[in-house]
C-alpha positions as CSV (number, residue, x, y, z in Angstrom):
1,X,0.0,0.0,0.0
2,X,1.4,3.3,-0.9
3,X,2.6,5.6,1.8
4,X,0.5,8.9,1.8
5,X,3.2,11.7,1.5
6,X,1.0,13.9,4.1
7,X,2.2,11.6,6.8
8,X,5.9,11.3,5.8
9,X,6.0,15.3,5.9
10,X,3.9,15.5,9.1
11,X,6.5,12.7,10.7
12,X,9.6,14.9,9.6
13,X,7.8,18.2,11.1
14,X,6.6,16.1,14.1
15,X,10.7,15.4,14.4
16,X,11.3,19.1,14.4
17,X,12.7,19.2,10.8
18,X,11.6,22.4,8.3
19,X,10.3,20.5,5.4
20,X,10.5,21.2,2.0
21,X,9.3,19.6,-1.1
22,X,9.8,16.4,-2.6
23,X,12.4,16.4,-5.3
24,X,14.1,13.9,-7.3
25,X,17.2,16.0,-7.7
26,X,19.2,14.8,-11.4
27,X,22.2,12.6,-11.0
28,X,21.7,11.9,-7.6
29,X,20.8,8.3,-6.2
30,X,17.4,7.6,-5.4
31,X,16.0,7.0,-2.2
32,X,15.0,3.1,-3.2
33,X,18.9,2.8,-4.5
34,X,19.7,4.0,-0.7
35,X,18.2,1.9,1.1
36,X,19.5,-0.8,-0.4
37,X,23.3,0.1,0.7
38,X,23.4,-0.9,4.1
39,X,26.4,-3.2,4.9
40,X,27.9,-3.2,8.5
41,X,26.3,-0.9,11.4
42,X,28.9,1.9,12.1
43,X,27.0,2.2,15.5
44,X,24.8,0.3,17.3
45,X,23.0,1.4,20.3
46,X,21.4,-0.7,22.7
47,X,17.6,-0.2,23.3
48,X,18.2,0.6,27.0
49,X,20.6,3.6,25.6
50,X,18.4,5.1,22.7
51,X,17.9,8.5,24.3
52,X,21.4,8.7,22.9
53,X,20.0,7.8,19.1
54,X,19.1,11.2,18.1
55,X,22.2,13.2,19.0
56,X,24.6,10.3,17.7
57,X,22.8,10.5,14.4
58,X,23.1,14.3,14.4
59,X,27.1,13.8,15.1
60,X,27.4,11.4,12.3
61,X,25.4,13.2,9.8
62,X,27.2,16.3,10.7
63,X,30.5,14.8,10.5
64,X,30.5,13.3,7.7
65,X,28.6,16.1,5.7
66,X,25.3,14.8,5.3
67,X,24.2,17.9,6.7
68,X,25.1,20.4,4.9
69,X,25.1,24.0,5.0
70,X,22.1,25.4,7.0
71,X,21.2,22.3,7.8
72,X,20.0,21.1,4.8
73,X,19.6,17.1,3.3
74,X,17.7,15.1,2.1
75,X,15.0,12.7,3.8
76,X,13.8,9.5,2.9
77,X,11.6,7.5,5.7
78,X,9.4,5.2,3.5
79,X,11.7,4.5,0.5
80,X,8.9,4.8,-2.1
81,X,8.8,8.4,-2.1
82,X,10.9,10.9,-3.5
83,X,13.6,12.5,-1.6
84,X,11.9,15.3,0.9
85,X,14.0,18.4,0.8
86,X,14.8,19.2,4.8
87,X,16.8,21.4,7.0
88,X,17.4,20.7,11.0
89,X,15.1,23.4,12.9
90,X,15.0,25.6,15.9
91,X,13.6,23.0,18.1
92,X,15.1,19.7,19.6
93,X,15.3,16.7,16.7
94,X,12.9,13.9,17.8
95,X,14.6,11.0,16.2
96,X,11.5,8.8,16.7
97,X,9.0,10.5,14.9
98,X,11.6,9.5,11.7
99,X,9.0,6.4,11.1
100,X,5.9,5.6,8.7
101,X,4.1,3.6,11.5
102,X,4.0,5.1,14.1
103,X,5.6,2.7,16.4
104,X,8.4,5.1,17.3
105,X,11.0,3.0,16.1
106,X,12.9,5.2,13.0
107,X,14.0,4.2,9.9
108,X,15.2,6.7,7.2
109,X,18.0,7.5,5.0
110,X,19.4,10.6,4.7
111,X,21.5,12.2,1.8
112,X,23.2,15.5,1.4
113,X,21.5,17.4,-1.2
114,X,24.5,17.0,-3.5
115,X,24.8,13.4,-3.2
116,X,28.3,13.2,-1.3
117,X,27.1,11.2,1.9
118,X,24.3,9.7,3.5
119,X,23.4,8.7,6.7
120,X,20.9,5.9,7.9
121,X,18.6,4.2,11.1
122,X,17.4,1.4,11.2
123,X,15.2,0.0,14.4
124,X,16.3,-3.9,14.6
125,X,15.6,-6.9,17.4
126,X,17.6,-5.0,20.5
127,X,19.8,-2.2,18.7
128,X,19.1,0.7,16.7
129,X,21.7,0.7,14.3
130,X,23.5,3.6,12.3
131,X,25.3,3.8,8.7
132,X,27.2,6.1,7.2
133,X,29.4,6.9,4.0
134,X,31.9,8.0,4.1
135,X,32.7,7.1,7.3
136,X,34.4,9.3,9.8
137,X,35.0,8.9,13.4
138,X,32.7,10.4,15.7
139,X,33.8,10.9,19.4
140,X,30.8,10.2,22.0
């Protein structure tokens, strides 16, 4: 069933995020083509720890520049959409509104708007795990 792009917009602003429109911008990957790259977890973080999810993603993304100037990327949470244009807000990020079902438990990718690194979550069995390319290390 196809996900109702109100809701994936409502679940980014519900996370804090300014959003955009959705774009499909030329030469860059889609967001189906992006969620099919995850290899190893970078991070994992245990369920009992994942107050600490949204602020280690944040790191990461930041790091490794798939936030971008003014806080800009690009947000997929569903995968059958097209990439949501975003930018991090003036409010607290609420990692677990990143989901299409409400459960709490996010899953997204995230790409920086020229195509140069992304950033993932996924909710799995215990962890929540995080993915990044390129990688860079991230103190915390």
């Amino acid at each position: 069933m196809p996900v109702d792009p109100a809701l994936i917009r409502d679940a980014a602003a519900d996370a804090g995020l300014v959003v955009g429109e959705f774009s499909a911008p030329a030469g860059l990957p889609g967001p189906r083509e992006m969620w099919k790259r995850f290899g190893e977890p970078l991070i994992r973080i245990p369920d009992e720890r994942f107050d600490e999810v949204g602020e280690a993603w944040l790191r990461l993304a930041t790091a490794n520049g798939t936030i971008g100037a003014g806080g800009r990327f690009l947000l997929s949470i569903d995968g059958g959409l097209p990439w949501l244009e975003v930018r991090t807000g003036d409010v607290p990020f609420r990692i677990d509104r990143l989901c299409d079902d409400g459960a709490g438990d996010p899953e997204f990718v995230a790409m920086a708007v020229d195509g140069s690194a992304w950033c993932a979550v996924t909710t799995e069995e215990y962890d929540t795990w995080l993915f990044a390319e390129p990688v860079v290390p991230v103190a915390g």
